[in-house]
N, C-alpha and C positions, 0 to 999 in steps of 0.2 A: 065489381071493382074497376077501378081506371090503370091506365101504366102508369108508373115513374115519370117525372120528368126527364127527355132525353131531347138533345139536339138532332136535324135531321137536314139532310140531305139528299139530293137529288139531280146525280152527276149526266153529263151529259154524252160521255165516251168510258169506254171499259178503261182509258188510263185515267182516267179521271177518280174514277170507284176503286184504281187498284192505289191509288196513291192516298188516300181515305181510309181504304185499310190500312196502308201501310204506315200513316200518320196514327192510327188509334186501336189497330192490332185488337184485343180478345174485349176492349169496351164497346166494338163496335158489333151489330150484327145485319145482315143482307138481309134485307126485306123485297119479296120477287110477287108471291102469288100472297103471302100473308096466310094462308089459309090452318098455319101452325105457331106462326111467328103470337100474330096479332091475339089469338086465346091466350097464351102464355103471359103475355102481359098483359094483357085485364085483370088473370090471375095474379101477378107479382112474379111468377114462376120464373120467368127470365127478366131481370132489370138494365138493358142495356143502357149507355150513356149515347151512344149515337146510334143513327139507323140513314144505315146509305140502300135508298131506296134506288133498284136497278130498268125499274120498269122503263126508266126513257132511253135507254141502251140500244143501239141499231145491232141487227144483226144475229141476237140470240133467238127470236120467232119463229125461226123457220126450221123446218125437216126435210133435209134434202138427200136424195139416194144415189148413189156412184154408178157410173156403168158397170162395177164387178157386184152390184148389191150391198154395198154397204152402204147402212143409214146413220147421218149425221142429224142430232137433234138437240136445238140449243137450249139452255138453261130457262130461258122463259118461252118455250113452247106450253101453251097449256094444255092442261091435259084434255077439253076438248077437243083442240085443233089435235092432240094425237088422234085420239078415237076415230079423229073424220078423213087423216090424210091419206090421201088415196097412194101414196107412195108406200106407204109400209103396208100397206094390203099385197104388194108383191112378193118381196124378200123375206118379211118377217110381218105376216100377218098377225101372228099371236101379239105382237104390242100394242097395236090398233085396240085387235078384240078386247085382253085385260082391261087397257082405259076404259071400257067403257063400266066395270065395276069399281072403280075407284071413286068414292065419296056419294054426294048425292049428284045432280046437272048444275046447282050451284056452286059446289066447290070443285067442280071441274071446271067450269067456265073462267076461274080465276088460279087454282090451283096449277104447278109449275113442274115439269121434268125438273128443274137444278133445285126447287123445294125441297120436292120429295124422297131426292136423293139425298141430299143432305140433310137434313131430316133425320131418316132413316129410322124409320119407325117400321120393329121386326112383325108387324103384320100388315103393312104397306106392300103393294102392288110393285111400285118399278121398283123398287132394289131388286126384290126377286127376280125379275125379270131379266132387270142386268147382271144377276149372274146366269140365269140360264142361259142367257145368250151370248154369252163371255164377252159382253160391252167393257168400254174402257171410258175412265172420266179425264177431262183435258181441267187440271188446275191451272190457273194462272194468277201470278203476284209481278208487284213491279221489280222483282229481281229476273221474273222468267217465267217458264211455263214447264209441269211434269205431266207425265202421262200415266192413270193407274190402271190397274186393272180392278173389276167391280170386287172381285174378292179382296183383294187389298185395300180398299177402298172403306168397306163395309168391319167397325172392329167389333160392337157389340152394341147392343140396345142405343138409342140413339147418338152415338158418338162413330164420327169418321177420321179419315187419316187426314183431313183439312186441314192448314195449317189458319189461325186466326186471321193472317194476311193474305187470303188468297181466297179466291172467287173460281166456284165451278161454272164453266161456263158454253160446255157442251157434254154430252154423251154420246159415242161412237158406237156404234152394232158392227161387227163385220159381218159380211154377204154367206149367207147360209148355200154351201154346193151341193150336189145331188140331190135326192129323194130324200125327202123330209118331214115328217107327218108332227105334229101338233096339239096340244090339249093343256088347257086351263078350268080350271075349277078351284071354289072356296066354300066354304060356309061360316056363315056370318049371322049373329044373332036377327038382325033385322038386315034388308036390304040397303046397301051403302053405307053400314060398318064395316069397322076393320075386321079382318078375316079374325077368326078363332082358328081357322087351319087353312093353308090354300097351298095348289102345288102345279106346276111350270114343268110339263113334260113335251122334251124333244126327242125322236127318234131317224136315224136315218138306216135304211136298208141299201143294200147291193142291188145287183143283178137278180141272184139266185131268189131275192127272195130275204133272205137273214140279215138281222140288224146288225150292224157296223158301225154305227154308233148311238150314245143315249145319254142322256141329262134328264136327270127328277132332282128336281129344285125344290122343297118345302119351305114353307113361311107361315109364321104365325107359331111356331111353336120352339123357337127359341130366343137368344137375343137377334142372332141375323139368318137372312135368308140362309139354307144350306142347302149344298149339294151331296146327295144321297148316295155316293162312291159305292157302295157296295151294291147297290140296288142296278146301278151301271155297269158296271164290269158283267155281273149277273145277263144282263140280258142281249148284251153280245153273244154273236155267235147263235142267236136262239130266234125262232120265226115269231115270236109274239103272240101264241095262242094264249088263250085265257087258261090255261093250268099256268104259265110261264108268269101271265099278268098276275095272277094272285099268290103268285110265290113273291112275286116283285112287294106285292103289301105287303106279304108278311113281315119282309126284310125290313122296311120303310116301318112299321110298325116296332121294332125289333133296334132299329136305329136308333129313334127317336128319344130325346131325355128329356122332356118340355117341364117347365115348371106349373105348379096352380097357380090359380089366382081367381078373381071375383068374379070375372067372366068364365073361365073352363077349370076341369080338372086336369092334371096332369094324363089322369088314364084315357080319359074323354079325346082328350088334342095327340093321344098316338093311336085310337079307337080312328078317328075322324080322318087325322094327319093319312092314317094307310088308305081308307076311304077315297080319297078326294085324289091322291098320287096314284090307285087302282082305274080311278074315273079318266083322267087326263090322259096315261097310256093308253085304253081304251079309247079317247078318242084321236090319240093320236095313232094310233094304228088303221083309224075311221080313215082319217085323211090322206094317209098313207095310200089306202085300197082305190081310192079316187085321185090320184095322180101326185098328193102330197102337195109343197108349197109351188 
């Protein structure tokens, strides 16, 4: 099938694209990497009347890191240029490593951080991400600019806190301190599908030894990425042996309320979901024993 006919556009400054939306609000839709947009209407799935194409935009390309570690990464950064940027191999290596599971090398090489976020497709790679790493999305409309945070950001299956006027136009990480060990895993019917389960574990230890803090992010097993609060508090206070890590699944197992559907079972994606949140504390305990981020 073809799209609808729609008028299009192809602004040359971010006040340009905001004043576009702002002229034609919920008829209008951003087109950045396409790699969600452009299916949708061959389908008819989405019928927009305009389409303000953001790619000639200066400014949004790049990934750039603070001297306290925190990473700025614009809305059309693609997801290759994440995978390869040697800046987030410092601070927050696990964002590099995840791109490089996101889609096939062609739909990374066009596909977008402000896509995908927006987007928000609940077995998609960076939403999760951005919450495990308590990122914040910078909105901006021609009235102004808000800041969210990824949880507030993310309400359920592909819908955000967006407003139809306003353009994501970066994502903020802030700089991960101390000892911090790292672990991503998913599984996915074929390589470069969407997760059937995938889970985003951060841990940091003290001195002694004992973890101080921890984030287990699951994705793929509900409407949006979650973070696993019980599973967290849990493993505070507690050195990360593997009796500890498999009491963690269970929990994460125990958590979990995923629904079925044609690709998994419900039982399958909290069998998997504990699996893959067991893998990632493990190897984030790996990283840890070797000096961590």
């Amino acid at each position: 099938m073809k799209p609808v006919r729609f008028e299009y556009f192809a602004p040359q400054s971010i006040d340009e694209a905001l004043d576009l939306l702002s002229q034609h609000g919920s008829d209008a839709k951003v087109l950045a990497g396409g790699q969600s947009l452009m299916p949708l209407m061959n389908m008819r799935l989405s019928r927009p009347a305009i389409i303000v194409d953001i790619n000639r935009l200066q400014g949004l390309d790049k990934v750039e890191t603070e001297p306290g570690g925190a990473i700025t990464c614009g809305a059309l950064v693609r997801h290759r240029t994440l995978e390869q940027a040697t800046d987030v191999g410092g601070p927050a290596p696990v964002l590099a490593y995840a791109a490089r599971h996101i889609g096939h090398s062609q739909i990374r090489n066009r596909g977008t951080v402000g896509g995908s976020l927006v987007h928000a497709d609940p077995a998609a790679e960076l939403p999760a991400l951005a919450i495990a790493l308590e990122a914040q999305v910078v909105l901006r409309s021609a009235a102004g600019e808000r800041l969210l945070e990824a949880t507030e950001f993310f309400i359920t299956d592909l819908t955000t806190a967006i407003e139809p006027d306003e353009l994501l136009t970066d994502m903020r990480v802030p700089g991960l301190t101390g000892d911090w060990g790292w672990g991503f895993h998913e599984v996915c019917r074929r390589d470069g599908d969407f997760a059937l389960a995938g889970a985003v574990s951060l841990v940091r230890t003290g001195p002694s030894g004992v973890c101080d803090d921890a984030r287990v992010t699951l994705f793929g097993v509900g409407g949006t990425p979650t973070r696993i609060t019980a599973v967290e508090t849990a493993l505070v206070g507690t050195k990360l042996d593997d009796r500890t890590l498999a009491g963690a699944a269970r929990l994460v197992e125990e958590s979990l309320d995923p629904a079925s559907d044609i690709h998994a079972s419900m039982e399958y994606r909290k069998e998997v979901g504990a699996v893959v949140a067991r893998r990632s504390l493990e190897d984030a305990r790996t990283r840890l024993a070797v000096g961590g981020i």
